[in-house]
Structures are given as structure tokens and as C-alpha cells.
N, C-alpha and C positions, 0 to 999 in steps of 0.2 A: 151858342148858349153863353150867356154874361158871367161873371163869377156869383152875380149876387143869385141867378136864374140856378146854376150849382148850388149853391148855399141852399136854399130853400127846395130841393129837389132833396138833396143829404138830409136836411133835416125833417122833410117832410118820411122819409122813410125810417129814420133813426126814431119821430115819433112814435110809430106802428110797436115798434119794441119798448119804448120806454111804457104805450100806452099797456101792453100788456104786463110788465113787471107792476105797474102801480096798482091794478086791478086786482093784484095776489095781493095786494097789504090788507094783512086781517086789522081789521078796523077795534078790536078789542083789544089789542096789542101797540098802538100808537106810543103809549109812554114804556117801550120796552128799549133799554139800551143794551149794547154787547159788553161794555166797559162804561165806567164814568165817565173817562174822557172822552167818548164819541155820543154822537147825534143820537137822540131818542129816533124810534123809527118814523115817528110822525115827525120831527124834525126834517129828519133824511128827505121821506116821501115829498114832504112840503118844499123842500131844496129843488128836489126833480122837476117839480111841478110846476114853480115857477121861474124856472132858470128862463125859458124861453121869452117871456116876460123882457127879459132886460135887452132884446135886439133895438128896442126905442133907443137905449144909450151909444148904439153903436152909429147909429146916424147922427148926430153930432160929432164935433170934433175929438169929443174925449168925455170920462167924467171923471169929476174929482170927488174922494171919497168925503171929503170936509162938506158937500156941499148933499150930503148922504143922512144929516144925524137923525134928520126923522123916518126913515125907514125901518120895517117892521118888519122881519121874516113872514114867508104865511104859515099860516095856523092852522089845521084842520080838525074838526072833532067828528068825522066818518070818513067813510072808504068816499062817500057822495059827495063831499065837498074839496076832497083831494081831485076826483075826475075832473068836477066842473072845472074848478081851476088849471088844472091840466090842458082841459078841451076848450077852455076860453084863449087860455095861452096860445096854444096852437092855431083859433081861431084868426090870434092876431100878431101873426109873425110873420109872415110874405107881406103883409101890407106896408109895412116901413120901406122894406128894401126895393120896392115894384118898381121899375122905373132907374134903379140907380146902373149906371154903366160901369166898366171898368175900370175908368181913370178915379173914379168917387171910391171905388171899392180897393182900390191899392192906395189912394191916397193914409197919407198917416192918422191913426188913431193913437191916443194920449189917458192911460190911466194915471192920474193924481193923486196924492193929498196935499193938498195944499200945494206948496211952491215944489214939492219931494215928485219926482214926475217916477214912479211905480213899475210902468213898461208903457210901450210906443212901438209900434209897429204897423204894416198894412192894414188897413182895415177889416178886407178877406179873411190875412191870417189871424190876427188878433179873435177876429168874431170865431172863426173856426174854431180855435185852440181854448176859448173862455165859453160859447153856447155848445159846440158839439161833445168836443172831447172831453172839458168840465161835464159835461152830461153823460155822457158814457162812462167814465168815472165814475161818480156817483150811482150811477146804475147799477156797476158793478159790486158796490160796495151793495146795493140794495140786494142780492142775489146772495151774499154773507148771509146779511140779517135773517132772509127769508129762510135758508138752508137748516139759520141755527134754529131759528122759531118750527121746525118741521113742517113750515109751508111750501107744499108742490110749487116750484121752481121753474117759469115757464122758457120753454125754447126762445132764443133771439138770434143767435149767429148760425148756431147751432142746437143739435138735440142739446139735453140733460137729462138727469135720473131720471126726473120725472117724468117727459118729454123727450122720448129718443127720437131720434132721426130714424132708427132702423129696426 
């Protein structure tokens, strides 16, 4: 199996749980934050949803944040349009990578702004460490939100309250 053939085997499983964490977001509660400082829940959700989205960047050589100004976070105004996006994402994430070998997938990737080079690393690792674990991350913080809002909290690694294993 290629690295990139792991990558999308990982990710494809790592879906399966994000897909259930997004389905718990009560859609009447989107403009709920924990603190000022952090992401409205509809923020968050919308982060989750379309992180997978940015594997297009990782087949190139790199990207630079400078060349980013018109990007838009996404938006959602229901539970329905956080899924589709979600499931559109996923829809289109092994197709970039389909085809790429090992040498493509260790060669170096390059985050910029401008001439200020961010971080640089394999491509594997880089995409691992910014699609996966930036996702799971964020996931985790989704599972805060949902705990504090008294929304049933569902299983992913393991049980939970609401959701035990046993």
C-alpha cells in the first residue's frame, strides 16, 4: 500500500467519526460560542467540514497564504448544509491523491506567505499533521461545544456518557 493509498484509508475512517460528531450539531445553536475568543459553533462545524477540501493544496508544490486573500470560510445556515459540504468534501478527497507514489508523497511541501516560508516538510507528513490531526483536533473541541450545549455526545474512539461502550 503507497503512503498516499494510507492517507485516504485514515482518512476515510477518520470520516465515519467526524461524520457522526457533525450530525449532533443542533442546527438552532450555530451562533453559540463557549467564550468570545473562540469559533461560533457554526464556525467550528464549518472548519470540520471543510478542512478536507484543502487536499487540492497539497498536490502542488506548496501554498502561499498571500495568494489566499479571497478565501471565504464556509458558511452554513442548517445542520443540511453543513452535511452536504461535509459529504461533498469527502466526496472529493482520494481523487487528487489517486495515482500519486511514494517519491511525490515524501517529496517536500512548502507553506508561505510570501517570501516568509511557514513550514516545509514531506508531503505525507505535512498533509497528515494539517488534514488529519488538524481534524481531529478540531473535533475534539467539537465534542466541548456539544457537552456544554447538553447535546448527546456521540461515540468515536470510544463509548461516552452518552454512548457507552459497556
Amino acid at each position: 500500500m503507497t503512503l498516499a493509498e494510507h492517507l485516504i484509508a485514515d482518512f476515510t475512517a477518520e470520516a465515519a467519526n467526524t461524520r457522526k460528531l457533525l450530525e449532533a450539531v443542533p442546527e438552532d445553536r450555530l451562533d453559540w460560542k463557549p467564550h468570545p475568543k473562540s469559533f461560533s459553533l457554526g464556525q467550528l462545524a464549518g472548519h470540520i467540514a471543510e478542512t478536507p477540501t484543502w487536499v487540492g493544496a497539497f498536490v502542488e508544490d506548496g501554498m502561499d497564504f498571500e495568494q489566499l486573500a479571497d478565501y471565504q470560510p464556509l458558511v452554513v445556515g442548517s445542520r443540511a448544509e453543513l452535511m452536504k459540504a461535509f459529504e461533498d468534501a469527502i466526496a472529493g478527497f482520494a481523487a487528487p491523491l489517486q495515482g500519486k507514489d511514494d517519491a511525490f508523497m515524501t517529496g517536500t511541501w512548502t507553506m508561505r506567505k510570501g517570501e516568509q516560508v511557514l513550514m516545509a516538510g514531506p508531503r505525507a507528513k505535512v498533509m497528515r499533521e494539517i488534514m488529519l490531526h488538524h481534524l481531529i483536533h478540531h473535533r475534539g473541541q467539537l465534542t466541548v461545544y456539544l457537552r456544554q450545549l447538553d447535546v448527546a455526545v456521540p461515540a468515536t474512539y470510544g463509548g461516552t456518557a452518552d454512548e457507552p461502550m459497556f
